[in-house]
C-alpha positions as a LaTeX table, in Angstrom:
\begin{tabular}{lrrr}
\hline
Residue & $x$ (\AA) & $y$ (\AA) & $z$ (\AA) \\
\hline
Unk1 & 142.68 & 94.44 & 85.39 \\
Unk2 & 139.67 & 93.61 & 82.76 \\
Unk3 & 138.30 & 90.77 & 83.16 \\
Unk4 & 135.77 & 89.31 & 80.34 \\
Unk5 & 133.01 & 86.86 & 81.40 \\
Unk6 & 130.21 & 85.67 & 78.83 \\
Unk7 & 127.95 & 82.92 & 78.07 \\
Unk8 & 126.37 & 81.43 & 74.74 \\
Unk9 & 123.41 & 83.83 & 73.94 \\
Unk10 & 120.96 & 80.91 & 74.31 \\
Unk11 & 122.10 & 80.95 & 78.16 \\
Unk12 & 120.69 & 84.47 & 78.63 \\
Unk13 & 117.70 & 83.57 & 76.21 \\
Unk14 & 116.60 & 81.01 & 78.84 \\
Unk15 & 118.13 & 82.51 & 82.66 \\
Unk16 & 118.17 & 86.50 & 81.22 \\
Unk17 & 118.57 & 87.06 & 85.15 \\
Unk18 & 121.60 & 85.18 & 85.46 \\
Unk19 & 124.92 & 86.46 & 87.19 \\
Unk20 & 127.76 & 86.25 & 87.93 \\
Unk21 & 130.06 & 87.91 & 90.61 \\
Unk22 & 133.87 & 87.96 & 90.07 \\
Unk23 & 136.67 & 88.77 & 92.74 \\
Unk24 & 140.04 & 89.14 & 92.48 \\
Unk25 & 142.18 & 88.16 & 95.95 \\
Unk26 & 146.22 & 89.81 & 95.27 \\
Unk27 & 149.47 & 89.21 & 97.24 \\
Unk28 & 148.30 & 85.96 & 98.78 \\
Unk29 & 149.97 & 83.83 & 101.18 \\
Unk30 & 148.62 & 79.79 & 100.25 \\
Unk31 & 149.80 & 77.56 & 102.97 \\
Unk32 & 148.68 & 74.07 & 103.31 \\
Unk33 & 147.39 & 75.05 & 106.37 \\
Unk34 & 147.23 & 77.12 & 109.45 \\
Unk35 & 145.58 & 77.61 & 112.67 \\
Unk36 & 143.38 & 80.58 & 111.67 \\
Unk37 & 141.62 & 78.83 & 108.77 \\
Unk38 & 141.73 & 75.57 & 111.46 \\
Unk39 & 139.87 & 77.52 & 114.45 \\
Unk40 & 137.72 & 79.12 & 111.21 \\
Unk41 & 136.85 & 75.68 & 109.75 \\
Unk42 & 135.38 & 74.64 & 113.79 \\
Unk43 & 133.31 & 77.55 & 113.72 \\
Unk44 & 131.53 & 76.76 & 110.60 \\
Unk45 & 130.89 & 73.29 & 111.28 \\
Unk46 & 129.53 & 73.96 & 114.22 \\
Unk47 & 127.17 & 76.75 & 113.29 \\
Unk48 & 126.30 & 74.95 & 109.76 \\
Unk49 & 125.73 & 71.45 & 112.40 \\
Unk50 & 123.40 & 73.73 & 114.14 \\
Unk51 & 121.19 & 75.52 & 111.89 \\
Unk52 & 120.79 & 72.24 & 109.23 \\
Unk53 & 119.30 & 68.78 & 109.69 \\
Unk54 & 119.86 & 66.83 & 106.86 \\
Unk55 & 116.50 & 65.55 & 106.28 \\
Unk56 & 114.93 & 69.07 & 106.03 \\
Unk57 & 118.05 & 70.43 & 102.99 \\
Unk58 & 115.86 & 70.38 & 100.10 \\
Unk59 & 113.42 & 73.04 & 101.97 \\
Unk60 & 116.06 & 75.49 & 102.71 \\
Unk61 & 115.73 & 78.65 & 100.51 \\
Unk62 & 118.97 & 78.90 & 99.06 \\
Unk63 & 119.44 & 74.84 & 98.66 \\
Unk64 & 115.70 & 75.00 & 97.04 \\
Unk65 & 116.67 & 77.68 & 94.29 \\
Unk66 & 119.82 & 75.96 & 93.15 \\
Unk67 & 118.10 & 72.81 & 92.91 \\
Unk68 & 115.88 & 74.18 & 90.87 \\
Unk69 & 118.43 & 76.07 & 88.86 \\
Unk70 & 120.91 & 72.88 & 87.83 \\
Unk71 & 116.99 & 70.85 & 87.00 \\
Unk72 & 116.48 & 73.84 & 84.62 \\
Unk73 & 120.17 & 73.54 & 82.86 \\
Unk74 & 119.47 & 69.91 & 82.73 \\
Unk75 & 121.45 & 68.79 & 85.51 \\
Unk76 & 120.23 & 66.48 & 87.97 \\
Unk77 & 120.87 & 67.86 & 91.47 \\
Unk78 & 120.67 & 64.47 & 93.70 \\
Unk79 & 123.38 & 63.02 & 91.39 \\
Unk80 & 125.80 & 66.61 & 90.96 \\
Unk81 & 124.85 & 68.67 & 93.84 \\
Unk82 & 126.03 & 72.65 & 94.19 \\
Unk83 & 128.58 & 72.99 & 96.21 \\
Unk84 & 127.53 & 74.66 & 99.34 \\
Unk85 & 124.99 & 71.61 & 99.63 \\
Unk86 & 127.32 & 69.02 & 98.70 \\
Unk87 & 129.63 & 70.57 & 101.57 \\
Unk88 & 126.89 & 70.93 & 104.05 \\
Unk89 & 125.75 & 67.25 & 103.51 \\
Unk90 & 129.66 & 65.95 & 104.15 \\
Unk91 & 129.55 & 67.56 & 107.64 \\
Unk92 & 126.27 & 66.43 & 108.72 \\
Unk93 & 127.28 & 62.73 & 107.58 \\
Unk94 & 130.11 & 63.45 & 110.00 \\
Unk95 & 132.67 & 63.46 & 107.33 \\
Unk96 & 134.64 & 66.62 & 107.36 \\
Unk97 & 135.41 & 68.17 & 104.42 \\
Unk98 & 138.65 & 67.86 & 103.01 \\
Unk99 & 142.01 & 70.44 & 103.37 \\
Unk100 & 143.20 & 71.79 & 100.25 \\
Unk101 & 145.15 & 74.77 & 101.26 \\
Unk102 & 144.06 & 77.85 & 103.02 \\
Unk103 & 142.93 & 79.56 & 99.85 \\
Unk104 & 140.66 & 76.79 & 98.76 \\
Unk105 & 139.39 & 76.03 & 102.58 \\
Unk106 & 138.86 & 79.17 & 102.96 \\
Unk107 & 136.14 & 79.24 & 99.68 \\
Unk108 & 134.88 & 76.44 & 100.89 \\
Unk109 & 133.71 & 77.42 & 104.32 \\
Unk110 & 132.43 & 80.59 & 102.18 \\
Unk111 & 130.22 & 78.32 & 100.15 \\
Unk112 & 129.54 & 76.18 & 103.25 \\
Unk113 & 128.23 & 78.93 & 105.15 \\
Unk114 & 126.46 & 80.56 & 102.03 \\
Unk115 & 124.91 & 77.54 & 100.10 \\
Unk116 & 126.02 & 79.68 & 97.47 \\
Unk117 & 128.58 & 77.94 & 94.94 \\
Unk118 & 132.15 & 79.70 & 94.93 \\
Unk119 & 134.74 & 79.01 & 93.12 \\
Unk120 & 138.92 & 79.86 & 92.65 \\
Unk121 & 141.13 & 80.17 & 90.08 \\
Unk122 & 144.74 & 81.01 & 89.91 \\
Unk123 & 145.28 & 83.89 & 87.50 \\
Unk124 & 148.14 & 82.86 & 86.46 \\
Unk125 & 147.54 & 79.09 & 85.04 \\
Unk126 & 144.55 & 80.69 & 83.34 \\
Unk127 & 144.33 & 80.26 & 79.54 \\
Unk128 & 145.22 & 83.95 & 78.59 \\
Unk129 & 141.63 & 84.65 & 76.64 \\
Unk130 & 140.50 & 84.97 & 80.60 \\
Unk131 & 143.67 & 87.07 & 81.92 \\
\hline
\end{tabular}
C-alpha cells in the first residue's frame, strides 16, 4: 500500500523537523466494546491518576513541547488542547473519557498514556487522493 502524506512547503519552512508517523491496522474486529479494552481502559487511568497531578501538566515534558508546538502554529493550547492532555485532564477531573468503539478507545488510551496525539482513520471512507 503507498500511502502519500505532505504539507504546504511553508509548513516545513517554519517546523523543517516535523513528522509524521503513519500505521496501518488490517483485518480488524471494531466492537462497541469488550472486556479487554474495559480491564485496559482501568489500567491506564489508574497509572495516568498516579503519575499526573493536574496542577503540575504544563511542566511535564511531553505536555510542555506540544504546548509549545500548537503556540507556534498559532493555536492557543488552553482553549484547543492536544489530545493526550485533553484526555489526561478528563480523568483527573474524574470524568472518564468517553467509549467510542474498541478501535478508537483503544487510540485513545495510546494517546492517554503517551501525551502524544494519535489519530484513526478508516481507509475506506477516505477521499481516494489519500488511499
Amino acid at each position: 500500500m503507498d500511502l502519500y502524506v505532505s504539507w504546504r512547503s511553508k509548513v516545513s519552512v517554519k517546523h523543517p523537523d516535523l513528522a509524521v508517523c503513519v500505521g496501518v491496522v488490517e483485518d480488524t474486529i471494531v466492537e462497541r466494546s469488550n472486556a479487554e479494552i474495559n480491564e485496559l481502559r482501568n489500567e491506564v487511568e489508574t497509572a495516568v491518576i498516579n503519575e499526573h497531578h493536574i496542577e503540575t501538566l504544563k511542566e511535564n515534558p511531553t505536555i510542555r513541547a506540544y504546548r509549545d508546538f500548537y503556540w507556534r502554529l498559532g493555536v492557543d493550547p488552553t482553549k484547543t488542547r492536544p489530545s493526550g492532555e485533553a484526555l489526561l485532564r478528563r480523568i483527573l477531573r474524574s470524568r472518564g473519557i468517553p467509549s467510542i468503539s474498541t478501535v478508537v478507545d483503544a487510540y485513545n488510551l495510546a494517546s492517554l498514556s503517551t501525551m502524544i496525539p494519535i489519530s484513526g482513520f478508516d481507509r475506506d471512507l477516505l477521499n481516494d487522493r489519500y488511499k
